[in-house]
Backbone as a chain_set.jsonl record, in Angstrom:
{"seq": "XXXXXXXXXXXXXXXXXXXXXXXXXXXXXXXXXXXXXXXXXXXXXXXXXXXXXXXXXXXXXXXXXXXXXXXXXXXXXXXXXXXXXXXXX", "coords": {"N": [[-10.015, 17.409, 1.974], [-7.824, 14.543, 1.563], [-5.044, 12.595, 2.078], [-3.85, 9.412, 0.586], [-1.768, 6.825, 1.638], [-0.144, 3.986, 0.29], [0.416, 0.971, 0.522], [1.324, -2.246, -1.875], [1.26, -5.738, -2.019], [2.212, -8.8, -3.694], [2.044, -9.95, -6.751], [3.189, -7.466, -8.167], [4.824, -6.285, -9.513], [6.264, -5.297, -13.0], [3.958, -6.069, -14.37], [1.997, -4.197, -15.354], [0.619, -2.711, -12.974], [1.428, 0.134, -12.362], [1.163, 1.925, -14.719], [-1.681, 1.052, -15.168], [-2.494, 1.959, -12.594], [-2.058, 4.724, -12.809], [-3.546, 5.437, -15.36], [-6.089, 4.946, -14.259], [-6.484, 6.835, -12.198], [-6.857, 8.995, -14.249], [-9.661, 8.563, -14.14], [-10.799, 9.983, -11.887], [-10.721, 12.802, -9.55], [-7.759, 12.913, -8.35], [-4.683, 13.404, -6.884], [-1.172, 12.655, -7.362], [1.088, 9.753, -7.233], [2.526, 6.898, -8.296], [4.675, 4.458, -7.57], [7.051, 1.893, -7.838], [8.743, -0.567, -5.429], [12.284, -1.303, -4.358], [11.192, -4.07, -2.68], [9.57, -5.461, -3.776], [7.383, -4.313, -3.362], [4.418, -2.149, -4.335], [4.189, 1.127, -4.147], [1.83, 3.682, -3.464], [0.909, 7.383, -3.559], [-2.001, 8.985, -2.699], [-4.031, 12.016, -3.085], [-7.176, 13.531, -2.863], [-10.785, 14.291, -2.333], [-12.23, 12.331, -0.247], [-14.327, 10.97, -0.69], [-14.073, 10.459, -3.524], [-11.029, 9.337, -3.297], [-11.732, 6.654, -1.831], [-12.958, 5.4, -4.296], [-11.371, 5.42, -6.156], [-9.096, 4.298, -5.409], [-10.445, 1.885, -4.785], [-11.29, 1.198, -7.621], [-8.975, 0.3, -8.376], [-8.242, -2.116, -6.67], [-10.506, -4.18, -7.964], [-9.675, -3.873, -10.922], [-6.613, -5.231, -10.677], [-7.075, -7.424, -9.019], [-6.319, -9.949, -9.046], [-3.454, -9.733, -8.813], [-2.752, -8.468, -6.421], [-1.976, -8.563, -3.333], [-1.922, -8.501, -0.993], [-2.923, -4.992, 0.767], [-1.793, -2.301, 2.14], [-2.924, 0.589, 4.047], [-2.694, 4.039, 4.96], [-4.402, 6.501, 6.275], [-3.955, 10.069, 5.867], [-3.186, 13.65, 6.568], [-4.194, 15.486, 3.506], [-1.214, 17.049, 1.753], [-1.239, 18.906, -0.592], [1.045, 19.191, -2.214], [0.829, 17.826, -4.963], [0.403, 18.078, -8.35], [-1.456, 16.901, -10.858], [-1.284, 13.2, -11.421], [1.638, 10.474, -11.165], [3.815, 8.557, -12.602], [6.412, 7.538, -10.481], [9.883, 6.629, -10.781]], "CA": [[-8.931, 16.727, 1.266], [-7.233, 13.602, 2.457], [-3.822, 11.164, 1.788], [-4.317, 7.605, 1.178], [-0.296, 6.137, 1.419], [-0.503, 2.761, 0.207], [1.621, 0.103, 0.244], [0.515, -3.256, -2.461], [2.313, -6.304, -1.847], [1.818, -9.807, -4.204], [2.609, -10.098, -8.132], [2.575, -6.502, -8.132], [5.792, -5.844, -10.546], [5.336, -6.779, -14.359], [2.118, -6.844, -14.323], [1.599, -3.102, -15.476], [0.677, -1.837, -12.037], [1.64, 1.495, -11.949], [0.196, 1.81, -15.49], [-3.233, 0.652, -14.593], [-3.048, 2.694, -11.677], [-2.017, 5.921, -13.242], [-4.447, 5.338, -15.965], [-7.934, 4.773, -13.662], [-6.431, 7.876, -11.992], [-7.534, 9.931, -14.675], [-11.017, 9.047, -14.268], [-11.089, 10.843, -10.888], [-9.582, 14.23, -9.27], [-6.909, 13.169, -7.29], [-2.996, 13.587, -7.474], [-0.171, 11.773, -5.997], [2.325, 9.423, -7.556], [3.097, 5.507, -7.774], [6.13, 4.056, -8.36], [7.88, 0.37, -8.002], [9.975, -0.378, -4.641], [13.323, -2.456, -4.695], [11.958, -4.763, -2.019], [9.173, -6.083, -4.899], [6.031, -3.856, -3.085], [4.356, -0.934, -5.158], [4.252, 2.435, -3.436], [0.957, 4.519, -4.01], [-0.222, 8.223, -2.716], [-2.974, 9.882, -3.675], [-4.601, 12.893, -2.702], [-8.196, 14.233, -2.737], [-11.385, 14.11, -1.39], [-12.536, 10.651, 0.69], [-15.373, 9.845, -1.812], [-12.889, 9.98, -4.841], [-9.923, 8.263, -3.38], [-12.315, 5.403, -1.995], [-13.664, 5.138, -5.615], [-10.374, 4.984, -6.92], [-8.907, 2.351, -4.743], [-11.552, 0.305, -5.151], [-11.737, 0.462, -9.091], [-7.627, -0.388, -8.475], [-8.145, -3.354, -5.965], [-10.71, -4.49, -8.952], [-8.857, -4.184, -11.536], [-5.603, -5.662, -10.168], [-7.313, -8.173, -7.852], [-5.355, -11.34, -9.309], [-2.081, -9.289, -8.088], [-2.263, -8.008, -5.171], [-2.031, -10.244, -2.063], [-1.751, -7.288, 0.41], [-2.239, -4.15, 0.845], [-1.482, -1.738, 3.572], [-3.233, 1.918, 3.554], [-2.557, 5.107, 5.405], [-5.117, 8.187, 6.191], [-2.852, 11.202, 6.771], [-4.056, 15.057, 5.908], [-3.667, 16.046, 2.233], [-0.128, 18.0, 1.781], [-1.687, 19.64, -1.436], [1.926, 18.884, -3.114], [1.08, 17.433, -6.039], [-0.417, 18.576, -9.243], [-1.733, 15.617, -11.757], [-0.98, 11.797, -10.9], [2.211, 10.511, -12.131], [4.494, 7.388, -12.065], [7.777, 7.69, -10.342], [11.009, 6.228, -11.707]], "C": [[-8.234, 15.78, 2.237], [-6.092, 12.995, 1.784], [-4.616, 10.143, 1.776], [-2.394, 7.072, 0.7], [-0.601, 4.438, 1.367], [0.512, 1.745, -0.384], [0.913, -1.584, -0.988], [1.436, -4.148, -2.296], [1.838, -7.739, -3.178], [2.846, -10.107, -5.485], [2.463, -8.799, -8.572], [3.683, -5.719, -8.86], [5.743, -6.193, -11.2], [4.773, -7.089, -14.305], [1.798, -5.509, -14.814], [0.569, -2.586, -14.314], [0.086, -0.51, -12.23], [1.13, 2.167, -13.469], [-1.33, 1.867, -15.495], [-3.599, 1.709, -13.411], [-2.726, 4.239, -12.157], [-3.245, 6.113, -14.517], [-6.267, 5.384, -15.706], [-7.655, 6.247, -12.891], [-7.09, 9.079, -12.899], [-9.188, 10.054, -15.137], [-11.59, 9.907, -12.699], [-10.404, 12.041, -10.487], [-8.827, 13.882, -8.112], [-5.4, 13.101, -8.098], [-2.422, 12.637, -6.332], [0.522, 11.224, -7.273], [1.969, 7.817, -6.901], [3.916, 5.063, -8.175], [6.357, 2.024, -7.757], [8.974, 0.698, -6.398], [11.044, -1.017, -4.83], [13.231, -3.672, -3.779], [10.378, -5.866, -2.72], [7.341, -5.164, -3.998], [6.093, -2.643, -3.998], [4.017, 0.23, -4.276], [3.023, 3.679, -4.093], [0.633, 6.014, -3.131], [-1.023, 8.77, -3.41], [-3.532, 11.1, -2.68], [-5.695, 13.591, -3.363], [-9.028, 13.86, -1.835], [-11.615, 12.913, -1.325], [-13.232, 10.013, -0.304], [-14.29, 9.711, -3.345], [-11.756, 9.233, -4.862], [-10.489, 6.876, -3.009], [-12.346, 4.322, -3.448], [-12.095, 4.789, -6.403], [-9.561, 3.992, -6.47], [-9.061, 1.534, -5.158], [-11.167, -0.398, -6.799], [-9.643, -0.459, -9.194], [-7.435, -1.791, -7.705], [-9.351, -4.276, -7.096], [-9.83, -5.038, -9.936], [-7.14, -5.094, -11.533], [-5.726, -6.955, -9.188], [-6.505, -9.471, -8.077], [-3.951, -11.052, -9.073], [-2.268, -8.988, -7.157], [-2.751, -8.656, -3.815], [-2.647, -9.598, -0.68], [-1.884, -6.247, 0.716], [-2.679, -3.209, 2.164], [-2.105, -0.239, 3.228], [-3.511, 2.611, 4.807], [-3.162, 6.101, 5.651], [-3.842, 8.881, 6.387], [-3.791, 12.427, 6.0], [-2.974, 15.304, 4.469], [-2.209, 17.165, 2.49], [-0.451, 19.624, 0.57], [-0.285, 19.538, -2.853], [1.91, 18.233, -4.146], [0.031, 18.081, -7.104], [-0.12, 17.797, -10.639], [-1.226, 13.869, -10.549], [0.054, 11.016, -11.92], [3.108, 8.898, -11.685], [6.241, 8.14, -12.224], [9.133, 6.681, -10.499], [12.156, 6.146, -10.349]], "O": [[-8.051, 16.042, 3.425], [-6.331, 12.892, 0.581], [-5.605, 9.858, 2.452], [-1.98, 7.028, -0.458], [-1.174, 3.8, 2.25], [1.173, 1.753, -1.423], [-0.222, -1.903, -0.632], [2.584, -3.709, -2.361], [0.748, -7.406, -3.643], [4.038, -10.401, -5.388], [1.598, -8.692, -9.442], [3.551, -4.495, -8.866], [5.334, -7.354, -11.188], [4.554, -8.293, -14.178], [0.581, -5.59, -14.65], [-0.407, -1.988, -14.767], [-1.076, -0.104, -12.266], [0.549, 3.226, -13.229], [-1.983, 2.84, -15.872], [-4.715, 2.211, -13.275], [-3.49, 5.014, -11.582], [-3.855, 7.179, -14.435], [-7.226, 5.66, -16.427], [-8.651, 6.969, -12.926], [-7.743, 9.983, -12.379], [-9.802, 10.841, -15.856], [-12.734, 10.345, -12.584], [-9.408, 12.324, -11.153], [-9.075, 14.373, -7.011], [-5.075, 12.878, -9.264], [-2.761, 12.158, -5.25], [0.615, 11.936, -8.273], [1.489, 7.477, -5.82], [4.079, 5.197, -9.388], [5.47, 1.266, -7.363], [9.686, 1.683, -6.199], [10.86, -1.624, -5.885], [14.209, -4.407, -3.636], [10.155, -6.939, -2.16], [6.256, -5.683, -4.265], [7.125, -2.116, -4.414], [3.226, -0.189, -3.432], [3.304, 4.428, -5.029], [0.111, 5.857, -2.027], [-0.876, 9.052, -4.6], [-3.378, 10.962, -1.467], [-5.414, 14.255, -4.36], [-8.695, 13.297, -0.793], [-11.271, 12.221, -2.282], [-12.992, 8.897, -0.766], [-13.99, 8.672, -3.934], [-11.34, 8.602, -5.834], [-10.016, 5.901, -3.594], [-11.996, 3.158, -3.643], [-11.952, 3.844, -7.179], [-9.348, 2.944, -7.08], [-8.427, 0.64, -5.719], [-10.918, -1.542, -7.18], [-9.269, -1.424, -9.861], [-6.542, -2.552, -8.079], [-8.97, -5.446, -7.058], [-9.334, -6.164, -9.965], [-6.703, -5.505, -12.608], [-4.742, -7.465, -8.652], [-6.04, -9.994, -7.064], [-3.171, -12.003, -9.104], [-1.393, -9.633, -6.578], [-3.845, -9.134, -3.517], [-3.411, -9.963, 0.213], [-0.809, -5.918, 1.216], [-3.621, -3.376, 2.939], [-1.804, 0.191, 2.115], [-4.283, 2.156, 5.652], [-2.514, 7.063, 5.238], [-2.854, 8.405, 6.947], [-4.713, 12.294, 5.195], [-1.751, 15.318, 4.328], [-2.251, 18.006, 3.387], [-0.119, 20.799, 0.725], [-0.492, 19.731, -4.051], [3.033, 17.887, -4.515], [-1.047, 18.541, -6.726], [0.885, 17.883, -11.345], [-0.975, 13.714, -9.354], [-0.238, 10.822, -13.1], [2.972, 8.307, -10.614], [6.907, 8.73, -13.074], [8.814, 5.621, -9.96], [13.33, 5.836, -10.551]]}, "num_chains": 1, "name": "protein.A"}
C-alpha cells in the first residue's frame, strides 16, 4: 500500500474536478479524498496499491488533460485512514 498526495494546478476549479475525480475513483480500490483549495489548486490523496493508483492518475491526467497545467505528486506510506474516496468541503 502506498499515498500518492497530489497537488493539480491550471483551470482546475469549475470544471467538475473533484467530480471526475471521485467518480473514475470508483473504478479502482483506492481511498483518500479531494477537495478544492482557496489558493485556486485542487488537493488529491489517494491510497492503495502502486499499480491502481498509477492507473488512476493516469485515467485522471486523461480525462482532465485540457485543465490541468501542473501537477505536483507525493509517494509517502499508506496511513490506511480512509475508507471509500470522497470529496471534501
Amino acid at each position: 500500500m502506498e499515498r500518492r498526495h497530489v497537488f493539480y494546478e491550471g483551470r482546475v476549479q469549475g470544471v467538475g474536478f473533484r467530480y471526475t475525480a471521485r467518480h473514475i475513483a470508483r473504478r479502482y480500490q483506492v481511498s483518500g479524498y479531494v477537495r478544492n483549495l482557496p489558493d485556486g489548486r485542487v488537493e488529491l490523496v489517494a491510497e492503495g496499491q502502486p499499480d491502481e493508483l498509477d492507473r488512476f492518475l493516469a485515467d485522471i491526467r486523461e480525462e482532465m488533460r485540457g485543465f490541468i497545467r501542473h501537477e505536483d505528486v507525493t509517494r509517502l506510506p499508506a496511513t490506511g485512514n480512509f475508507s471509500g474516496f470522497e470529496i471534501r468541503y
